[in-house]
TORKOL-4160 file (C-alpha; in steps of 0.2 Angstrom, whole numbers, padded with zeros to 4 digits, m for minus):
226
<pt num="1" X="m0091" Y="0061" Z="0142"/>
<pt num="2" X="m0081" Y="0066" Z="0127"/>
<pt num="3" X="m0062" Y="0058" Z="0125"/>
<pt num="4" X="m0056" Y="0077" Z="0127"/>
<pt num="5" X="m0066" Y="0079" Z="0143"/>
<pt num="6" X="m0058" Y="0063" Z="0148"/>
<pt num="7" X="m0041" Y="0068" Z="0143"/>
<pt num="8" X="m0041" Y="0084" Z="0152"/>
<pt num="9" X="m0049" Y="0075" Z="0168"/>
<pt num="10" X="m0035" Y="0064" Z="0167"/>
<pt num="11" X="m0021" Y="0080" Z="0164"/>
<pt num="12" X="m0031" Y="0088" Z="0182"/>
<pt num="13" X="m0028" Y="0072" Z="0192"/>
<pt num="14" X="m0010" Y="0071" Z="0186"/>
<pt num="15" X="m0006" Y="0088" Z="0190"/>
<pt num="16" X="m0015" Y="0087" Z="0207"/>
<pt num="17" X="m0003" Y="0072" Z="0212"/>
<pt num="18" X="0012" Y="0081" Z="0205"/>
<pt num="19" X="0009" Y="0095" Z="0213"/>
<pt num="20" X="0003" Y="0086" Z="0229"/>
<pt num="21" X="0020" Y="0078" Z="0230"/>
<pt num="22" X="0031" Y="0093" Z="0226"/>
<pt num="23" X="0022" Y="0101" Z="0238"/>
<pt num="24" X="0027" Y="0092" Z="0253"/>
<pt num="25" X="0041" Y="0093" Z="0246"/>
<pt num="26" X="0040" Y="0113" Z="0243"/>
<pt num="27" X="0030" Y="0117" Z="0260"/>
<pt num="28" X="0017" Y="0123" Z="0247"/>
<pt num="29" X="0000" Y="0123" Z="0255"/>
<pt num="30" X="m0013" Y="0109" Z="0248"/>
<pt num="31" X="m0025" Y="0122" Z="0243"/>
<pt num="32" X="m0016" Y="0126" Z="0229"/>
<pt num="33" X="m0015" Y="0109" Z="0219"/>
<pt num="34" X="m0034" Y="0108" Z="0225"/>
<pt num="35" X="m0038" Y="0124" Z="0217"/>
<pt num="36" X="m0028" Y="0120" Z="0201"/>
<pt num="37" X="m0034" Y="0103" Z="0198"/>
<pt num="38" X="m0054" Y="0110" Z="0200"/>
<pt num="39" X="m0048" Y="0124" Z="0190"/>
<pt num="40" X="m0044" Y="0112" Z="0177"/>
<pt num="41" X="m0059" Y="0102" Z="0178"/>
<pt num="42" X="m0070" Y="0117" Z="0177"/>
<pt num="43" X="m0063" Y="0123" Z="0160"/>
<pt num="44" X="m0067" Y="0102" Z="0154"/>
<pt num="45" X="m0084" Y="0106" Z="0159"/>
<pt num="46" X="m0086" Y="0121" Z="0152"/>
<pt num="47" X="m0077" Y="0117" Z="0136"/>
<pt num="48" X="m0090" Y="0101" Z="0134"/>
<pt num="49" X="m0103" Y="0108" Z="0135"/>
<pt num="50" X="m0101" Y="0126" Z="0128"/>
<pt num="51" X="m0087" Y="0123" Z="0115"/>
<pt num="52" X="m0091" Y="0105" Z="0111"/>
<pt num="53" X="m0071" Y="0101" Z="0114"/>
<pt num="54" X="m0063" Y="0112" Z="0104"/>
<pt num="55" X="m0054" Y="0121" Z="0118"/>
<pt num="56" X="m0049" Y="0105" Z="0122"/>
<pt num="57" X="m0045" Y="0100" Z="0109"/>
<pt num="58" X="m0034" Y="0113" Z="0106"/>
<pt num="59" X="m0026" Y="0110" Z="0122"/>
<pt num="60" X="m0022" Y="0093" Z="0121"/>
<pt num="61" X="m0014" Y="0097" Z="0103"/>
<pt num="62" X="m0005" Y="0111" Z="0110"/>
<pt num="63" X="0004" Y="0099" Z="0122"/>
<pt num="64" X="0005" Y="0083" Z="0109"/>
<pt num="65" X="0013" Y="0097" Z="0097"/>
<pt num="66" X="0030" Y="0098" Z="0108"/>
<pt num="67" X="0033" Y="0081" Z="0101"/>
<pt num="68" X="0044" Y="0080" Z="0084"/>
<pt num="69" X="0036" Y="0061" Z="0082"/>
<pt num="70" X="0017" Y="0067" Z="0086"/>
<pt num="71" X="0019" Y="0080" Z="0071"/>
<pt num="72" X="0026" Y="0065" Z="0061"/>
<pt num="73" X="0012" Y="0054" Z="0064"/>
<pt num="74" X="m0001" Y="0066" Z="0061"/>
<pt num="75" X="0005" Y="0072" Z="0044"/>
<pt num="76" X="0009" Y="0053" Z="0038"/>
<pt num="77" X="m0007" Y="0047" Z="0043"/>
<pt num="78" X="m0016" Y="0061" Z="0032"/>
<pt num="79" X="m0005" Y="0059" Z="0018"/>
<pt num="80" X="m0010" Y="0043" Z="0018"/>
<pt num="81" X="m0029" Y="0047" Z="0017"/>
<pt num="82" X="m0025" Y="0061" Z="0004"/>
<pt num="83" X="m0013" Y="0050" Z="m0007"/>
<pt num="84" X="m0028" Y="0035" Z="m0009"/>
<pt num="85" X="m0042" Y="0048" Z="m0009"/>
<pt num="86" X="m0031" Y="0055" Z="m0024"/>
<pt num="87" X="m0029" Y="0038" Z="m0034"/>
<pt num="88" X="m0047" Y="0033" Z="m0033"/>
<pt num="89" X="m0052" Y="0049" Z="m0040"/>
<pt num="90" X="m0062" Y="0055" Z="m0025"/>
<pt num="91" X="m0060" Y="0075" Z="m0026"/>
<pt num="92" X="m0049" Y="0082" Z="m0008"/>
<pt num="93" X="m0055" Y="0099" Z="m0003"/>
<pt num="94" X="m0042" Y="0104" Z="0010"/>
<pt num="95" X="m0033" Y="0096" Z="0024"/>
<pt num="96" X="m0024" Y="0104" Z="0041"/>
<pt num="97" X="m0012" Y="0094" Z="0051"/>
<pt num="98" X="m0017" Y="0103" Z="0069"/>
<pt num="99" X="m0031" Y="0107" Z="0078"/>
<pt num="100" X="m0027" Y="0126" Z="0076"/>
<pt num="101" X="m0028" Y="0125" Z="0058"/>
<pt num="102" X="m0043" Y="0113" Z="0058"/>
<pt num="103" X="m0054" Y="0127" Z="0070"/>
<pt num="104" X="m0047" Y="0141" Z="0060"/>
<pt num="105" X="m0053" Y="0132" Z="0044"/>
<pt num="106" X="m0070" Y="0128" Z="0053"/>
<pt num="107" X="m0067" Y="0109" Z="0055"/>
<pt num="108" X="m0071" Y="0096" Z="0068"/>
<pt num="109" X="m0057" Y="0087" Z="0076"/>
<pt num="110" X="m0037" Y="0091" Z="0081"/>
<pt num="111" X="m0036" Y="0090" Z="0058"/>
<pt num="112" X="m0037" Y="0079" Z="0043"/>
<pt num="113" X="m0041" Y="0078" Z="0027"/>
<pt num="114" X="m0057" Y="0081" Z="0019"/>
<pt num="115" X="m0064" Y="0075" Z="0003"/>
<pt num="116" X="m0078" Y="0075" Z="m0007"/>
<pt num="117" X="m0090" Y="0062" Z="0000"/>
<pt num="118" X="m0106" Y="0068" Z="m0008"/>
<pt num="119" X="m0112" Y="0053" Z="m0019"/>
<pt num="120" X="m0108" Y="0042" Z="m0005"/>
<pt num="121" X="m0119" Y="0051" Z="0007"/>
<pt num="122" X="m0134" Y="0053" Z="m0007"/>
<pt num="123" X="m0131" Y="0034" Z="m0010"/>
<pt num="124" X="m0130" Y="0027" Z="0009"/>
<pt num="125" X="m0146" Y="0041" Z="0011"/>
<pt num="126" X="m0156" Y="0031" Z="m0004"/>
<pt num="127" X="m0150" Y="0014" Z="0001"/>
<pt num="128" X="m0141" Y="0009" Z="m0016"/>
<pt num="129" X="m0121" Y="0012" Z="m0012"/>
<pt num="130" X="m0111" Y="0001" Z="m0023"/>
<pt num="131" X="m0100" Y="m0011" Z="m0017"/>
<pt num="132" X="m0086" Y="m0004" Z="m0027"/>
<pt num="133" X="m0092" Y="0014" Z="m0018"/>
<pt num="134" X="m0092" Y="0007" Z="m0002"/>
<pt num="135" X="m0075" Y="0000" Z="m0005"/>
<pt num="136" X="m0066" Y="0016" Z="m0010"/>
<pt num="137" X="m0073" Y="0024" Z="0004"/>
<pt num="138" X="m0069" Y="0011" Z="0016"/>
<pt num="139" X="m0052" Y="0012" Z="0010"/>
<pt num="140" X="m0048" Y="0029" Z="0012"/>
<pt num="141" X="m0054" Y="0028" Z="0029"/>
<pt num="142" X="m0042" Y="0014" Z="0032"/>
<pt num="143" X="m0025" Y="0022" Z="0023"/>
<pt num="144" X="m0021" Y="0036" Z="0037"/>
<pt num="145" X="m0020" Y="0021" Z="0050"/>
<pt num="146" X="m0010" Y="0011" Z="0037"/>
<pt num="147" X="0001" Y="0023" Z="0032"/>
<pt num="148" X="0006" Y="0024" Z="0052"/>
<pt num="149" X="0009" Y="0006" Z="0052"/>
<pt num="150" X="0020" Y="0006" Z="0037"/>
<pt num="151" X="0030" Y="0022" Z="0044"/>
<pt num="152" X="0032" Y="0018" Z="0063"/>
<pt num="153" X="0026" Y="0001" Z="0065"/>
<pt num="154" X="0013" Y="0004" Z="0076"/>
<pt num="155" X="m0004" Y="0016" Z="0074"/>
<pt num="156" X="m0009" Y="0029" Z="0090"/>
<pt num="157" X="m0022" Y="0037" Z="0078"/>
<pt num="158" X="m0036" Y="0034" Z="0068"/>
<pt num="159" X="m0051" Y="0030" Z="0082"/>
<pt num="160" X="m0062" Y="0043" Z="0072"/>
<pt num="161" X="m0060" Y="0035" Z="0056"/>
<pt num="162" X="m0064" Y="0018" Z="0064"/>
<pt num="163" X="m0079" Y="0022" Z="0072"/>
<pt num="164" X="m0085" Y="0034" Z="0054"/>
<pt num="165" X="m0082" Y="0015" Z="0046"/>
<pt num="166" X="m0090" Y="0004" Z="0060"/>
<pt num="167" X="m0105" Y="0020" Z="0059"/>
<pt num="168" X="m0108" Y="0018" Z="0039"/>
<pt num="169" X="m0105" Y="m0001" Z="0039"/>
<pt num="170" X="m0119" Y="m0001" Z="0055"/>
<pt num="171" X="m0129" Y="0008" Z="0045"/>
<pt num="172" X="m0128" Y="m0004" Z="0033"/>
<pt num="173" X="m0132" Y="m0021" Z="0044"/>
<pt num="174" X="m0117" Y="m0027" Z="0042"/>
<pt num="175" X="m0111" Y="m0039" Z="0057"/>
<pt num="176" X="m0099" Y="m0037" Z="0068"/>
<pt num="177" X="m0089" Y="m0052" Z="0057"/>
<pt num="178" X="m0093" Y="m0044" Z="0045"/>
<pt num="179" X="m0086" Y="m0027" Z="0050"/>
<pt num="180" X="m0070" Y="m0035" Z="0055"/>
<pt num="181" X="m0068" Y="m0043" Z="0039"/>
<pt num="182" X="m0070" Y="m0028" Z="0029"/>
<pt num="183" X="m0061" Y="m0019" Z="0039"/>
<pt num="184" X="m0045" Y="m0031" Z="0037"/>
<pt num="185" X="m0049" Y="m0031" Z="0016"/>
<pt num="186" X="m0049" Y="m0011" Z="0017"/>
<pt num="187" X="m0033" Y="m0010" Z="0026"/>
<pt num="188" X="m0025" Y="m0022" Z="0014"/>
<pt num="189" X="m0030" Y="m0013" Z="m0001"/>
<pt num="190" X="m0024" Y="0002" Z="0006"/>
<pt num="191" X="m0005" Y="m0005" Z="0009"/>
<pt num="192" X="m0005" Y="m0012" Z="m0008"/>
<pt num="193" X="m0010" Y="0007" Z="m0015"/>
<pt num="194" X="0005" Y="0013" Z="m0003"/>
<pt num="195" X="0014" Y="0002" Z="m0005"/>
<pt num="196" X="0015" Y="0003" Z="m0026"/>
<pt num="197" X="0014" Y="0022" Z="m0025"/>
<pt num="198" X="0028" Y="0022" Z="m0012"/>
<pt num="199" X="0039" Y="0037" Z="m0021"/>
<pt num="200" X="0023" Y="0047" Z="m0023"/>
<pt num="201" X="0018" Y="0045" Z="m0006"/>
<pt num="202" X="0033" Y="0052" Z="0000"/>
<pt num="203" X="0034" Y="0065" Z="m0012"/>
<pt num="204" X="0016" Y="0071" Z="m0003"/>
<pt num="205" X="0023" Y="0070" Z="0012"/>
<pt num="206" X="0038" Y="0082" Z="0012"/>
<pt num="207" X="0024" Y="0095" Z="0001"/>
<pt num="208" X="0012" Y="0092" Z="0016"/>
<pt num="209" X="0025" Y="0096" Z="0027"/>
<pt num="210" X="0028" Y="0112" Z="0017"/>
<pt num="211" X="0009" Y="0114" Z="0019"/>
<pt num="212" X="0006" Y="0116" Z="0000"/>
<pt num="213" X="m0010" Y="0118" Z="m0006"/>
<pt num="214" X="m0022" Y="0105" Z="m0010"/>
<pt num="215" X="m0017" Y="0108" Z="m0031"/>
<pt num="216" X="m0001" Y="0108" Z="m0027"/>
<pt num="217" X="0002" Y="0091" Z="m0017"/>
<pt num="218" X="m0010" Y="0085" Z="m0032"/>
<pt num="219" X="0002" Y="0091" Z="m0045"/>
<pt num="220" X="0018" Y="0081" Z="m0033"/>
<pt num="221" X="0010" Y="0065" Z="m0035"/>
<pt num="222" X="0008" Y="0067" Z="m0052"/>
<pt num="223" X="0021" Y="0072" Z="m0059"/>
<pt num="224" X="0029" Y="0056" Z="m0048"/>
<pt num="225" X="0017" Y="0046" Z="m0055"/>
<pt num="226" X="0020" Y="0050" Z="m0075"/>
């Protein structure tokens, strides 16, 4: 089961109690909350399995979307991808901040940023990745989850770019040690690049929040960083 099918599960059984409870309180007959709550697990269902979660997605980003602090963590955790994507020279296509945006632009996911990962994938494909590739790569994955850190102490994103890190490094036979180590080297690279680019990095935010195209956040950081 998918973490949206799971999430919406989860959205059914709070409703049903809710509505259980107000009922009684309500005299509103328990077939409704029964109905409501297998309506609800029905479009999960159907949404797993005929829109491979983007209904739930949708959904779920809908709700989250109500939150100022939500939309905060979202767009720093993608400008800090974008930002060290940018300084290792690693071409960004686009980026969207919502799920909305991210299915209008034909994108998996509730949004983010995507880049240019062509070499990498021809290299992992062939079997001769660099370490310095590997690195940079590793790096970007890291900097959304970072930049969250750095900006609100704690991270609630960033599960998708853990799992495409532990996926490739896998791939790679690297150990579970081994994983955990360079995951903890990444994550350090990436707050020192935050963390000496700082002014830039918040320059990319307030464009991101403008929703400036992908040349224009480009041009922000440098003309910051000159």
């Amino acid at each position: 089961m998918s973490q949206t099918a799971i999430n919406l599960t989860a959205i059914a059984i709070f409703l049903m109690t809710l509505s259980t409870l107000l009922g009684q309180l309500f005299n509103v007959s328990p077939t409704v909350p029964a109905i409501a709550t297998l309506a609800v697990l029905g479009i999960a269902t159907l949404d797993a399995f005929s829109f491979q979660g983007k209904g739930g997605n949708l959904l779920l980003d809908w709700i989250a979307g109500f939150s100022n602090e939500h939309r905060e963590r979202v767009l720093h955790h993608e400008a800090g991808h974008f930002l060290v994507a940018y300084l290792f020279n690693v071409p960004v296509c686009d980026y969207t901040l919502n799920a909305w945006e991210a299915m209008k632009k034909k994108q998996p996911g509730q949004g983010g940023v995507s880049f240019d990962d062509s070499v990498l994938a021809s290299q992992l494909e062939r079997g001769t990745i660099g370490a310095q590739m590997l690195d940079r790569y590793c790096t970007i994955w890291m900097a959304g989850i970072v930049a969250e850190i750095l900006v609100f102490n704690h991270a609630e994103g960033g599960s998708d770019d853990q799992s495409k890190l532990a996926g490739v490094l896998t791939s790679l036979g690297f150990s579970g040690s081994a994983y955990e180590q360079k995951q903890r080297f990444c994550a350090l690279q990436a707050k020192t690049l935050l963390q000496e680019n700082w002014t830039a990095y918040q320059a990319l935010v307030n464009a991101m929040r403008q929703r400036a195209s992908v040349a224009e956040c480009q041009s922000v950081i440098s003309t910051v960083k000159s």
